[in-house]
N, CA and C of each residue as an Amber inpcrd file, in Angstrom:
protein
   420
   0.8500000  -1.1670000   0.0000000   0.0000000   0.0000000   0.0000000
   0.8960000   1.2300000   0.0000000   0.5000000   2.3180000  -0.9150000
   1.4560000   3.3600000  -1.0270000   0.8420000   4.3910000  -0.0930000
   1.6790000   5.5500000   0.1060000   1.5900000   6.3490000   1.2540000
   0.0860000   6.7920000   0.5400000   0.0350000   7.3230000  -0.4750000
  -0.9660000   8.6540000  -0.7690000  -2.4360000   7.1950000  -0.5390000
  -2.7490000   6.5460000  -0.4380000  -3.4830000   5.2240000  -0.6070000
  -3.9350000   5.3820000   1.0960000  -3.0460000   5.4750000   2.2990000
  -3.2490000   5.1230000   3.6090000  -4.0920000   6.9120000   4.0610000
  -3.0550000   7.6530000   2.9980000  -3.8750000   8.7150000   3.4840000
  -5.2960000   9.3340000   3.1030000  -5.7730000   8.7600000   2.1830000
  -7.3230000   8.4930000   1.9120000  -8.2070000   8.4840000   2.5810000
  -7.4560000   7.2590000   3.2670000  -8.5270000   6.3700000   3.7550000
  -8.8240000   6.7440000   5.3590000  -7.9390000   7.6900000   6.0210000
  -7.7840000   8.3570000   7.6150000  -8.4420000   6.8730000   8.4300000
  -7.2480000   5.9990000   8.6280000  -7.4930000   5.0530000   9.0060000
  -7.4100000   5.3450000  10.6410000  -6.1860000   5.7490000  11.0670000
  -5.5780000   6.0810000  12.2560000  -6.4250000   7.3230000  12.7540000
  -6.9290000   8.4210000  12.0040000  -7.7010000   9.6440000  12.3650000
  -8.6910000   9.1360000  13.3010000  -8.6990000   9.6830000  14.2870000
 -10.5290000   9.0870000  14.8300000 -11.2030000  10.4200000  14.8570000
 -11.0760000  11.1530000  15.0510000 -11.6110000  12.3350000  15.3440000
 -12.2600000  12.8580000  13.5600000 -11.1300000  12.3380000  12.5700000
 -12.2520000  12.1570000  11.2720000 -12.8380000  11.4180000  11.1680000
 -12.8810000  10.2010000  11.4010000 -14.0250000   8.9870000  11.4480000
 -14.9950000   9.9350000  11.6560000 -14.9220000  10.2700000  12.9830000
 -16.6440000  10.5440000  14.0680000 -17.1790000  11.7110000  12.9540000
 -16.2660000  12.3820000  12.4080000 -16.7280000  13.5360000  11.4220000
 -17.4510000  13.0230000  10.6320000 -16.9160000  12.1050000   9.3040000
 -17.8590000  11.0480000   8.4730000 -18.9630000  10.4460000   9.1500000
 -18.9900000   9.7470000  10.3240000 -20.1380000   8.9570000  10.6460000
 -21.4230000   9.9680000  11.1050000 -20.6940000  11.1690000  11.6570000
 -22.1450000  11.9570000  12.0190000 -22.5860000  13.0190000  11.0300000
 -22.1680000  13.1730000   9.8160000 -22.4160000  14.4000000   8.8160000
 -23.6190000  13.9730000   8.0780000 -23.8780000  13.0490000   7.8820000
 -25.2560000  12.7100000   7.1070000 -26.0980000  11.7180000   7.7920000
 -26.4210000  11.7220000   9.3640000 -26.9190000  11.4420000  10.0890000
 -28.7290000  11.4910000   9.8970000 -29.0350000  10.7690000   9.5350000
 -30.5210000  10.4520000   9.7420000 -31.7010000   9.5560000  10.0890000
 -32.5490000   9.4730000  10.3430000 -33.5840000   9.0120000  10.8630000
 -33.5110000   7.2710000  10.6590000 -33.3930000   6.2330000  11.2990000
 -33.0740000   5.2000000  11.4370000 -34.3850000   4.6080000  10.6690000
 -34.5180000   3.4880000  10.0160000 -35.5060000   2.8540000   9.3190000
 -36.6640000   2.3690000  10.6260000 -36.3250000   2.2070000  11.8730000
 -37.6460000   1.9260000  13.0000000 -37.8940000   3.2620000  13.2680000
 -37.1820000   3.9620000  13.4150000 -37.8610000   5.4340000  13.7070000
 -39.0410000   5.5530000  12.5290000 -38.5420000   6.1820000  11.6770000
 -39.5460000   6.2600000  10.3290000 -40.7300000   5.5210000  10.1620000
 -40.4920000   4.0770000  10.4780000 -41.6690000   3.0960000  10.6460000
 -42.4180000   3.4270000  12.0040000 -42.2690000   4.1040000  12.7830000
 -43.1140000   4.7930000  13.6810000 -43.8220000   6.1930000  13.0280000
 -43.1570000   7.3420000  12.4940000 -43.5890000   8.0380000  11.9610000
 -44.6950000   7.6540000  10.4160000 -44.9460000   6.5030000  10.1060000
 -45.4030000   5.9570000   9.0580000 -47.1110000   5.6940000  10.0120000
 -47.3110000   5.8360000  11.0720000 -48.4830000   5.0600000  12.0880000
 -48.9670000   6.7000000  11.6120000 -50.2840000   6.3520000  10.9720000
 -51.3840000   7.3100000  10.5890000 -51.3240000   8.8620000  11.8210000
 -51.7230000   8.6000000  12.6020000 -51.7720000   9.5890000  13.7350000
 -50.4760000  10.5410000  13.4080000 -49.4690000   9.6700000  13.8850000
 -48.0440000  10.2020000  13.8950000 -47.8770000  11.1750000  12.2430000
 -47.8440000  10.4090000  11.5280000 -47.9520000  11.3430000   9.6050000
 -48.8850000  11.8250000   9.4160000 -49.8520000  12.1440000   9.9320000
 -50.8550000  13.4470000  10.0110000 -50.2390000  14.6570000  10.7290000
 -49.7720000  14.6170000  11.8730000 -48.6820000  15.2910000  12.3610000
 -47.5640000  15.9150000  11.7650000 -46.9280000  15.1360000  10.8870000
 -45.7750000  15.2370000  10.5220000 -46.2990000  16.0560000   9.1430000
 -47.1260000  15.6850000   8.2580000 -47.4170000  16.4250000   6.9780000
 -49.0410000  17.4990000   7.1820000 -48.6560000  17.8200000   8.1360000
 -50.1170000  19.1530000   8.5400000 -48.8490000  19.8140000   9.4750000
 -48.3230000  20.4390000   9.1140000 -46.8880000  21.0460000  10.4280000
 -47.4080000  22.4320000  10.5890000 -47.3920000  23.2870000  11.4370000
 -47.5470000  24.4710000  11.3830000 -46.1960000  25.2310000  11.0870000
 -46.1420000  26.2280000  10.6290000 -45.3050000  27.2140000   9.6600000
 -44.1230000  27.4680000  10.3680000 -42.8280000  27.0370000  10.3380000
 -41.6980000  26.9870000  10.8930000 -40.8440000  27.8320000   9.6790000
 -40.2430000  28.6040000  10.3250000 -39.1860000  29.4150000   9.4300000
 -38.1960000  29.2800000   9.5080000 -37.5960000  27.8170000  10.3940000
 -36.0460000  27.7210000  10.4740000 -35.5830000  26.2930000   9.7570000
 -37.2680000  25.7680000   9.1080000 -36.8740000  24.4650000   8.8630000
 -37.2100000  25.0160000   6.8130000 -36.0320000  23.8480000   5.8930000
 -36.7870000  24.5420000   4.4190000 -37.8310000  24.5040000   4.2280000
 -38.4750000  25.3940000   3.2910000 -39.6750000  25.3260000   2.7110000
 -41.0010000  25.4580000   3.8890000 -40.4460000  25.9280000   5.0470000
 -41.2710000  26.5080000   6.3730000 -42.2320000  25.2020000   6.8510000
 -41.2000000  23.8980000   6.6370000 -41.9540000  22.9910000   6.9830000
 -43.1350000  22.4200000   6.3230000 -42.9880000  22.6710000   4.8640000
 -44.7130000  22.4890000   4.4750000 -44.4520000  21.5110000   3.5510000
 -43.2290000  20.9340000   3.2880000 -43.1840000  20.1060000   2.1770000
 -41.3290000  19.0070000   2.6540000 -42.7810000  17.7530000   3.2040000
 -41.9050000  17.2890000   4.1980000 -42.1040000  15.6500000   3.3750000
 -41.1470000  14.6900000   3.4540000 -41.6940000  13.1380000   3.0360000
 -41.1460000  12.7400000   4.2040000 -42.3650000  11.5210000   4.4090000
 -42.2060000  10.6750000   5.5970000 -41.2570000  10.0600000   5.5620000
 -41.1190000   9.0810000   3.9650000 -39.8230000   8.0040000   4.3110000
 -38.4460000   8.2990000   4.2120000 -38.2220000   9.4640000   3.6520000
 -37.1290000   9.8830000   3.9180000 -36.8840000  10.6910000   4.8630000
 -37.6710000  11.3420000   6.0340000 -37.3290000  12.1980000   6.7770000
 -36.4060000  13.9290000   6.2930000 -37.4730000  14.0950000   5.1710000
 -36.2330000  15.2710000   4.7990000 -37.2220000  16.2180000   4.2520000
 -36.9900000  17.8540000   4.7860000 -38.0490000  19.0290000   4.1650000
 -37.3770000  19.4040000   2.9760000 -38.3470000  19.7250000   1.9200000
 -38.0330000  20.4500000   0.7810000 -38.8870000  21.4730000   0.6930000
 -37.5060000  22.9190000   0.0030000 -38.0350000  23.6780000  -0.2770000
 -39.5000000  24.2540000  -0.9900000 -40.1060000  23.3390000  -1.9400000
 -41.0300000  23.5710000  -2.6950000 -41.3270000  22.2060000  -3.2650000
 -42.7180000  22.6900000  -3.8750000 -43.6960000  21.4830000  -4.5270000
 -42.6890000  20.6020000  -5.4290000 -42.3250000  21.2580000  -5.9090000
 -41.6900000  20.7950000  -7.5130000 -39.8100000  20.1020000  -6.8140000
 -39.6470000  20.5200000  -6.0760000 -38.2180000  19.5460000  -5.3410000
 -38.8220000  18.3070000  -4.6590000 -39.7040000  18.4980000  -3.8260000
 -40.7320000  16.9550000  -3.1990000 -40.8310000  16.2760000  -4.6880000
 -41.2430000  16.6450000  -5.2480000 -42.0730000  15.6790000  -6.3450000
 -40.5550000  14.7190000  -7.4540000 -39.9970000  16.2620000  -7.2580000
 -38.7850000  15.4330000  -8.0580000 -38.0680000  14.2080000  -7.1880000
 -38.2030000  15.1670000  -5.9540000 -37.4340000  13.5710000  -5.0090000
 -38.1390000  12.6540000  -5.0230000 -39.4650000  12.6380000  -5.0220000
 -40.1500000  11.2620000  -5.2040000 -39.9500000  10.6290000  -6.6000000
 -39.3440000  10.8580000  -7.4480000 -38.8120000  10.2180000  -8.6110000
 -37.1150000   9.6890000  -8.6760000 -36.4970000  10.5620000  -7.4880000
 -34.9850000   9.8750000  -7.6620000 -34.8610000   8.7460000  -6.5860000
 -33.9680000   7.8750000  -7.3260000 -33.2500000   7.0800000  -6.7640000
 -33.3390000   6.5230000  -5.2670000 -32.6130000   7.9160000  -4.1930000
 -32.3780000   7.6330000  -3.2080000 -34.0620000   7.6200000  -2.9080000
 -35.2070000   8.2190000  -2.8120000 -36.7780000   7.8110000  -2.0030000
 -36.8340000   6.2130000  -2.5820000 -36.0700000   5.8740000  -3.8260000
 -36.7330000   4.6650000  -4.1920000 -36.7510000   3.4600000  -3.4330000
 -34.8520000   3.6290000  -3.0570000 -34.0200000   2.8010000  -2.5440000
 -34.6910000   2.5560000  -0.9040000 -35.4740000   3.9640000  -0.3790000
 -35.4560000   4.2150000   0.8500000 -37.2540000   2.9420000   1.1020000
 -37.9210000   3.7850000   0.1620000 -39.1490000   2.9140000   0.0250000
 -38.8890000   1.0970000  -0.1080000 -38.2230000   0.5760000  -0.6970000
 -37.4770000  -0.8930000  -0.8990000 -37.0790000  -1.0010000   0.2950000
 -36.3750000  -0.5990000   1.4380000 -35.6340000  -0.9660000   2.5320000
 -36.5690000  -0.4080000   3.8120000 -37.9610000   0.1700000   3.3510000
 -38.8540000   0.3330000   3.9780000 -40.1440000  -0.7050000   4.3130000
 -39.6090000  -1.6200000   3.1700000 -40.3990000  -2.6990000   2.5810000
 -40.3050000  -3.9180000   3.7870000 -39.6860000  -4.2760000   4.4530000
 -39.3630000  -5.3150000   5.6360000 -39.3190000  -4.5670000   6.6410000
 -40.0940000  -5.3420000   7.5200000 -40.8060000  -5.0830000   9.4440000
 -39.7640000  -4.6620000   9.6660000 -39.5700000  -3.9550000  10.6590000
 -38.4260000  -3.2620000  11.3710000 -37.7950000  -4.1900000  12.4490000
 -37.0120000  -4.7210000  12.9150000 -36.4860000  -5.7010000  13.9170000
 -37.4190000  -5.3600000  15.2010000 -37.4500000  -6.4470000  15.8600000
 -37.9540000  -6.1920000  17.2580000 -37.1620000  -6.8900000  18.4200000
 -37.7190000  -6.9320000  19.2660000 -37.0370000  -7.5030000  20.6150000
 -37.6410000  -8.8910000  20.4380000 -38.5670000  -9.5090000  19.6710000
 -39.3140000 -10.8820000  19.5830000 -38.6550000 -11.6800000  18.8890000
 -38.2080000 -11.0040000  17.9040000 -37.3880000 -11.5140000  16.8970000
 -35.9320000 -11.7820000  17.2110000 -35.3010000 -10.9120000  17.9470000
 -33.9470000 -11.0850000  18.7160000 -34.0940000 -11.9320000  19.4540000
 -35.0770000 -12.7370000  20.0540000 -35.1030000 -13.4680000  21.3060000
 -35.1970000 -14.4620000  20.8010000 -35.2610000 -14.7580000  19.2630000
 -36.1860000 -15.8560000  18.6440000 -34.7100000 -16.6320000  17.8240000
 -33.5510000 -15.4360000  17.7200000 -32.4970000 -15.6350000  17.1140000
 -31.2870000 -16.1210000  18.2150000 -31.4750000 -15.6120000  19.3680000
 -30.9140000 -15.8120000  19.9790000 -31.3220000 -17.3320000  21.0690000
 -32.2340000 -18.3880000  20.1690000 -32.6960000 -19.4320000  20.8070000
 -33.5460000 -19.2880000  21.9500000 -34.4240000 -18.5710000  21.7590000
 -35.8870000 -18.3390000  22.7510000 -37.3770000 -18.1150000  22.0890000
 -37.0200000 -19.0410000  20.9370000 -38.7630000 -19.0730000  20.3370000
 -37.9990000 -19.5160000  19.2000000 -39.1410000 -19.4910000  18.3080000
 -39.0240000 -20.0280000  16.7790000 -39.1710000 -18.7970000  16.0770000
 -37.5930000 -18.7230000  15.0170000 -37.7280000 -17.5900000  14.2700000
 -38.3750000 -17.5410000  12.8440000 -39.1520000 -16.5350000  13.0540000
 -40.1500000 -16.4140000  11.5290000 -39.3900000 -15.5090000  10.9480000
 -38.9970000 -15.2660000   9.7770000 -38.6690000 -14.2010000   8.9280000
 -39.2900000 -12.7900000   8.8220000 -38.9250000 -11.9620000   9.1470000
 -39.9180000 -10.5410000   8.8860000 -40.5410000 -10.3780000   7.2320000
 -42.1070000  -9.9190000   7.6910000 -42.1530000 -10.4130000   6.4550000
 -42.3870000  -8.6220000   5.9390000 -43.2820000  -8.7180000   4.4940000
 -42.7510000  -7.8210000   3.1240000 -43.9000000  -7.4210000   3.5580000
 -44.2810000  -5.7110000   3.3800000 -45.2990000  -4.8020000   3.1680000
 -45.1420000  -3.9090000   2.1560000 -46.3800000  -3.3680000   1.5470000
 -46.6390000  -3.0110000   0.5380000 -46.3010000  -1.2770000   1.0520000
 -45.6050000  -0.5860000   0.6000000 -44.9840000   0.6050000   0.6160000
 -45.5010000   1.5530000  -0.0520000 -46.3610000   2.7650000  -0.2370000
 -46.3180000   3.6250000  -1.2070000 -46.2530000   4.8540000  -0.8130000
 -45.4740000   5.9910000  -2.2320000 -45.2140000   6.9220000  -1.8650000
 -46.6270000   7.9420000  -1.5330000 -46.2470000   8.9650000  -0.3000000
 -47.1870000   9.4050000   0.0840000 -48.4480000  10.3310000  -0.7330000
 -49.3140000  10.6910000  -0.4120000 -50.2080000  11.5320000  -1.4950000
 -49.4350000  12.8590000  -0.9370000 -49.9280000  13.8090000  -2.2090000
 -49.3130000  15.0500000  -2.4480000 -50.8120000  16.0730000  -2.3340000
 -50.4580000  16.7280000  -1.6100000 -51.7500000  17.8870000  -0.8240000
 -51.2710000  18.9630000  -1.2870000 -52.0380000  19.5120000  -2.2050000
 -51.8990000  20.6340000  -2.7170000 -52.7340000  21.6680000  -1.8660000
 -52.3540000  22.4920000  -1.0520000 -52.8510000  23.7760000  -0.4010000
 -53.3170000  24.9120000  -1.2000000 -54.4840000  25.1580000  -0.1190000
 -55.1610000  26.5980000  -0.9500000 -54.2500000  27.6460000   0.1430000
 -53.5700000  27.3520000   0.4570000 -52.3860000  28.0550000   1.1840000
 -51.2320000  28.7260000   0.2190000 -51.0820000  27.5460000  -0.2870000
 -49.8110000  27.6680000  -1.3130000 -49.5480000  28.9400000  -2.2670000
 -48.5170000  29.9480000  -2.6250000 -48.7110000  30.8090000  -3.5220000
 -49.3170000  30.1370000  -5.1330000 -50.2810000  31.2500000  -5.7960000
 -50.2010000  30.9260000  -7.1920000 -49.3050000  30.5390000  -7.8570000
 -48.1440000  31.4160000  -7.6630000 -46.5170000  31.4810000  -8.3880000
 -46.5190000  30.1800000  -8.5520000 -46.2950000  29.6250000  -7.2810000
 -45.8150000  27.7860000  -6.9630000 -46.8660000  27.1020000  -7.9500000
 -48.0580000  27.3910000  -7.7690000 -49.0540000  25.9150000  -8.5800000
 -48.7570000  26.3870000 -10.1190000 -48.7960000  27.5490000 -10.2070000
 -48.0670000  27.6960000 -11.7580000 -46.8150000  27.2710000 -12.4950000
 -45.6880000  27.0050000 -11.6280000 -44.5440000  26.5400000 -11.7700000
 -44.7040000  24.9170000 -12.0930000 -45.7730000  24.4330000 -11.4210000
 -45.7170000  22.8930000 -10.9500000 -46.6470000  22.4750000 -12.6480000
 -47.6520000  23.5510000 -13.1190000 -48.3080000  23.2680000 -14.0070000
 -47.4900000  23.3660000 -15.3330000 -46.5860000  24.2400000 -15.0180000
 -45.7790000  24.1480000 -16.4030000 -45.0190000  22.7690000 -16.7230000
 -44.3210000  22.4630000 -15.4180000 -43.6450000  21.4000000 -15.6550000
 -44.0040000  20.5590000 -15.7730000 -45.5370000  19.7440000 -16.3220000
 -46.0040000  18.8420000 -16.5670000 -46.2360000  19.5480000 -18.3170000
């Protein structure tokens, strides 16, 4: 292994490790599957008007845990990649303590099984500026 190769990789760094591991820090797949329980995502997509979060909180997706600025950035994220990947790995039960007990030789282990995933509906507000629903109409 050549020098410029070890220094890449900040093997020995720890203090960069912890940098990498906490910079894109988000919402764990059981968290989210709690925020997915009806009550809870009524909550989460009816938010009242926050000005420190983007898009003042009004344009939020559940399974990814992430606000967007406007109609037309939500919608696009619901077409890339990463919501796709997130929805697929949203797709299997979240681990439990039943299941750990079941692996660890204290019951019979069943496989978690597969649920049907879909992306959320899109609520168009009589809130919303004109500007915005005009923008969203062009781009179709």
């Amino acid at each position: 292994m050549t020098r410029i190769a070890r220094k890449r990789h900040h093997k020995g760094y720890t203090h960069i490790q912890k940098k990498y591991r906490t910079r894109r820090k988000t919402k764990d797949l059981d968290q989210i599957d709690k925020d997915l329980q009806p009550a809870e995502s009524q909550k989460l997509l009816n938010q009242d008007v926050d000005h420190d979060k983007p898009g003042s909180a009004q344009h939020y997706c559940l399974h990814c845990a992430r606000y967007f600025i406007d109609l037309k950035a939500l919608k696009d994220h619901f077409r890339s990649k990463l919501h796709k990947r997130r929805m697929k790995a949203l797709e299997v039960e979240p681990y439990t303590q039943k299941e750990a007990d079941a692996a660890g030789g204290l019951g019979t282990y069943h496989p978690p099984k597969r649920r049907k995933i879909t992306t959320q509906e899109i609520v168009e507000d009589a809130k919303m500026d004109q500007s915005e629903v005009s923008e969203v109409k062009q781009d179709k």
